[in-house]
N, C-alpha and C positions, 0 to 999 in steps of 0.2 A: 679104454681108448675111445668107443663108442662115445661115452659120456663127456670125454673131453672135449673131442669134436663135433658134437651138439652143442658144448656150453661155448667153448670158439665160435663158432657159426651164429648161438645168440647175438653172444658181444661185439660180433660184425654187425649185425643189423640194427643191434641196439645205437651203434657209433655211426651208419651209414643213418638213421632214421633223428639220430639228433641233428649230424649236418645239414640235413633236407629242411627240417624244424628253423636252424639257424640261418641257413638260405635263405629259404619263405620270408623269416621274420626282417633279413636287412634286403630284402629286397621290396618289402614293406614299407621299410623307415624311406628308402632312396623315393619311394612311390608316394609316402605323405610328404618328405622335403619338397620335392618338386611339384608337389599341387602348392603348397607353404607357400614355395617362390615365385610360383605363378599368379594366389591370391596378393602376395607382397608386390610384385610388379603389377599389378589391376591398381591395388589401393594406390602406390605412389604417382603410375601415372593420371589417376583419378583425382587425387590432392595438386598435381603441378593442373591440369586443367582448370579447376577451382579456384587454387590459388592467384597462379601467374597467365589462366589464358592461355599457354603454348603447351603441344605436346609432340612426340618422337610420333612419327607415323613408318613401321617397321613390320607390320604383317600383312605385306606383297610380295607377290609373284615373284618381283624384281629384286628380291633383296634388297632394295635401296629404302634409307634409313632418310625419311623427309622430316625437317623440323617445320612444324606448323604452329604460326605466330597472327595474333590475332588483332588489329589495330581499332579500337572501339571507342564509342561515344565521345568524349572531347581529348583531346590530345593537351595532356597538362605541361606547363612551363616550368617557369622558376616560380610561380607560386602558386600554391594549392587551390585547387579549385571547390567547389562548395561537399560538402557533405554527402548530398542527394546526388552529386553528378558520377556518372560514370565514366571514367577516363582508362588514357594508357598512359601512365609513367615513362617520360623517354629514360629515365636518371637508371632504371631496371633495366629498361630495351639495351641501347647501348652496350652496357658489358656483357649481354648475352648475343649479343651482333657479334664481339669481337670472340667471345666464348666458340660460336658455329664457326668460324672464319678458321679459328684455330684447332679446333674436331677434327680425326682424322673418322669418325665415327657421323657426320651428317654429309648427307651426298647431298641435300638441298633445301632449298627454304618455300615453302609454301605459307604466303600473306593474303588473309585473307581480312577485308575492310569493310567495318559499318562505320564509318566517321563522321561529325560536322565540324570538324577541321579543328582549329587551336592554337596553340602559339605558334609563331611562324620562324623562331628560333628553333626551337625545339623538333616539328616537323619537317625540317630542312634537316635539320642534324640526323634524322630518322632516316630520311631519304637519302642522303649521301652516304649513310653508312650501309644502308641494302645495296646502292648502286655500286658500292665498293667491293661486295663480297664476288671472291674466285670461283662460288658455288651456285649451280645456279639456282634460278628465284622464279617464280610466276606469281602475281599478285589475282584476286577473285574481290573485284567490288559487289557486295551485296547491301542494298538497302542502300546505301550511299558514302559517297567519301567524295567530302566537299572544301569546299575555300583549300588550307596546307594540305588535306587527304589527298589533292589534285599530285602534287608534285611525289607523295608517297606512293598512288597507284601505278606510277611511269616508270619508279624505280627500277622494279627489277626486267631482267632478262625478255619475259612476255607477261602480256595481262589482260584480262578477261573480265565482262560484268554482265552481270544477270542483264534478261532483256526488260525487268522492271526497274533496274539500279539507274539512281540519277547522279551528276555530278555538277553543283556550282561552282562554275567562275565567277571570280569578283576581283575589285581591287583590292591589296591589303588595309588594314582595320587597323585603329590602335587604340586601348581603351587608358582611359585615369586623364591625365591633364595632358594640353598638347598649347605647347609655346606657338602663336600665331604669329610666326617667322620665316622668312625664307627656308632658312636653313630648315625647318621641320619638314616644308615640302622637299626639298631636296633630300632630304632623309628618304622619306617615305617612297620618292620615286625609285632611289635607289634600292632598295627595300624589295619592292615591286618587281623590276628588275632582275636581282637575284634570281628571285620564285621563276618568273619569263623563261630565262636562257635555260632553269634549272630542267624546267619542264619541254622546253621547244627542243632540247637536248637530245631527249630522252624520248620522245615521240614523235610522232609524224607530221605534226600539225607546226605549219608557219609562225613565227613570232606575229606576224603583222595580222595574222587570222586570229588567235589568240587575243592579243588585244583588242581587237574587233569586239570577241564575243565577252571580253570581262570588261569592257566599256559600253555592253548592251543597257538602252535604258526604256525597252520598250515591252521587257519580260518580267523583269520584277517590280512589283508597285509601291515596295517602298525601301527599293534599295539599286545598287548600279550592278549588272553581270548578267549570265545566263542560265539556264538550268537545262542540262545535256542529259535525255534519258540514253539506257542503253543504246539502240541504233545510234543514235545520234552522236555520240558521245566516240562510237565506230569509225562512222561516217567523217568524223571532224580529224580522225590521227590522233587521238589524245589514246583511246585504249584500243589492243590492236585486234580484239576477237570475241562477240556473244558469245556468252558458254558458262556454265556451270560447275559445280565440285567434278565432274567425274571427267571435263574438256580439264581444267587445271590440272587437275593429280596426272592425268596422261600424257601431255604438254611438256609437267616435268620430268619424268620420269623419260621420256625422251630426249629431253634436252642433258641429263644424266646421262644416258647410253651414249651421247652424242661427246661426252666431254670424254669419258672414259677409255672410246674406243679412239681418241685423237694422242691416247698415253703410248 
């Protein structure tokens, strides 16, 4: 009897000592998946940066999930632009404007702009589709966002620019042949116009001030507009606040609590 219930008592420990074995081991496997997952989510959101420019901003305080979009070098149209230039594709932007709009997964959009503007199709089309979203937006001029950047910087909700960021007005450009016909001015002013109401819309600045300063011809030496550094640019109603990444991300994330708590 002794012997049996020694050899019992082994085969208990022996079976309580392989579970613990077994234990350890998937609680191991659960400990390398989830680093796995965590280096797979580092690299993908590392490749969309790379790739596309935009990334999810989701490890805050706030739980709030910011998609951050980045509006750079020329703003390309309907035709490609040179090799060496760095642009933003509106033809990408777009379905990913209506992509955020439709997320039950992004509380808000965070744009942020180094531009010297671009087509003035395409940069309207950009801009009306920020100004459209339910979510809200705060835009960060950095380094500049000029000539169409003007009408994308006003878009959203609130916006911000460094206190070195410039921004020119001018009148609209048009490049390749240009029929010297009424009709082509009348085009053009209409043209013009758009961009006007698009922007006096959406900011605090006068139609009649606005054209003031994109009919300035005493700032630039070899072209017609203005160059509005940050104060300035304050001062005028076009952007509504000096401040940097950490004035923007704060901005939105209140203007987030602000939406949420009106549910």
């Amino acid at each position: 009897m002794k012997y049996t219930a020694k050899a019992a008592y082994a085969g208990t420990q022996m079976r309580l000592e392989s579970r613990r074995k077994e234990c350890a081991m998937s609680n191991e496997n659960e400990t390398k998946k989830e680093d796995d997952d965590t280096l797979e989510a580092k690299k993908y959101k590392d490749e969309k940066i790379e790739k596309e420019s935009q990334v999810t901003l989701d490890e805050n305080s706030s739980n709030h999930r910011i998609h951050l979009i980045t509006i750079i070098g020329e703003i390309e149209g309907h035709e490609n632009a040179g090799n060496q230039s760095k642009v933003t594709k509106y033809e990408l932007l777009l379905p990913q404007l209506a992509s955020i709009e439709d997320s039950n997964e992004v509380d808000g959009v965070l744009l942020l702009l180094n531009t010297m503007g671009g087509d003035v199709e395409a940069g309207l089309a950009i801009a009306e589709m920020i100004a459209s979203l339910s979510k809200p937006t705060v835009s960060l001029v950095l380094g500049g966002s000029h000539s169409i950047g003007v009408p994308i910087a006003v878009s959203t909700n609130y916006s911000f620019i460094v206190p070195t960021g410039t921004m020119v007005v001018h009148p609209v450009r048009m490049n390749g042949m240009v029929i010297g016909v009424p009709q082509t001015f009348n085009y053009f002013r209409e043209v013009q116009n758009r961009i006007t109401s698009f922007v006096c819309s959406h900011c605090n600045i006068a139609k009649e001030r606005y054209e003031e300063l994109m009919m300035e011809t005493e700032v630039l030496t070899k072209d017609v507009g203005s160059v509005l550094e940050g104060e300035e640019a304050v001062k005028e109603g076009i952007i509504c606040e000096i401040g940097g990444i950490s004035q923007a991300i704060a901005k939105l994330h209140e203007l987030i609590n602000k939406k949420k708590n009106k549910k």
